[in-house]
N, C-alpha and C positions, 0 to 999 in steps of 0.2 A: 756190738758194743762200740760207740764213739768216747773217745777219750779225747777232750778237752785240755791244752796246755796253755798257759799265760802266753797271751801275745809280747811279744820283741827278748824272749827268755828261751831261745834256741838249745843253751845249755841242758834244759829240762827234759829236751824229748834225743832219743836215743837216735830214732831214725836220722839226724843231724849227722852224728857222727858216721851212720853208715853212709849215708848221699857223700858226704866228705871223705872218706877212705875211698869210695870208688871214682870219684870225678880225681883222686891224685895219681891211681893207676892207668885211668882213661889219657891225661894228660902225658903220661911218662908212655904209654908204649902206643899215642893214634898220631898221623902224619898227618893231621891237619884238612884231611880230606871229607867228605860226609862220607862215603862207602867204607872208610877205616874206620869212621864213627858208628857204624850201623853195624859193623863186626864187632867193635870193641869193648862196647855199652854191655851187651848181654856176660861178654869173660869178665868184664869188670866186678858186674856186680856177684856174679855167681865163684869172683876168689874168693870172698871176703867169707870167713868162717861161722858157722853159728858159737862155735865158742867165743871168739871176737865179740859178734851181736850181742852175746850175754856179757861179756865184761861190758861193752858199752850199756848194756839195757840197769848193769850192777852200779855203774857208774854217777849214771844220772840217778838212783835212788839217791845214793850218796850227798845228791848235790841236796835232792826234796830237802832229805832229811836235814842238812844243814837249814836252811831257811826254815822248816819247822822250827826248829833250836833257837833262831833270831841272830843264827851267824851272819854277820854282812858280808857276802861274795868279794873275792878279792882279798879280805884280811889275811893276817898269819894265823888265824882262828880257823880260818874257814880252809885254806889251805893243808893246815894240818888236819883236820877232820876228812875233806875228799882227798888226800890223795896219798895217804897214809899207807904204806905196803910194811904187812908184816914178812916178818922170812921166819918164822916159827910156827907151827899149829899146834904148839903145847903150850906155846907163854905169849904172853900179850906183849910187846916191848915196850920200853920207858918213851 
């Protein structure tokens, strides 16, 4: 199955955010060298958690969903819509 995302709307697809978690641990622990890069690429990618993957893959629902809604990205609307943490799972907070 190919999945289709809106060109120049990186926010949308999850794999973003994981290319982006691992190009920030490749930069923190590779000396600059290609043989450090050729080591460090595979530990990079293989830190990064599936539970991680899934809050990112949760994330970007969050965003769809907003733009379904006709939230404009950026607003205080849309903000509080994505990035909303409860600390309850018995009550919804104010």
């Amino acid at each position: 199955m190919v999945i289709f995302y809106p060109v120049y709307h990186c926010e949308l697809n999850f794999i973003e955010y994981f290319w982006g978690r691992a190009k920030v641990y490749t930069r923190a622990h590779c000396e600059y060298s290609f043989p450090t890069l050729v080591r460090i690429v595979p530990i990079a990618l293989a830190q990064i958690s599936d539970v991680l993957i899934w809050k990112y893959y949760q994330h970007t629902l969050r965003m769809m969903d907003a733009y379904r809604n006709n939230i404009v990205y950026g607003s205080e609307d849309f903000k509080k819509y994505v990035f909303t943490r409860y600390s309850s799972h018995r009550r919804i907070s104010e």
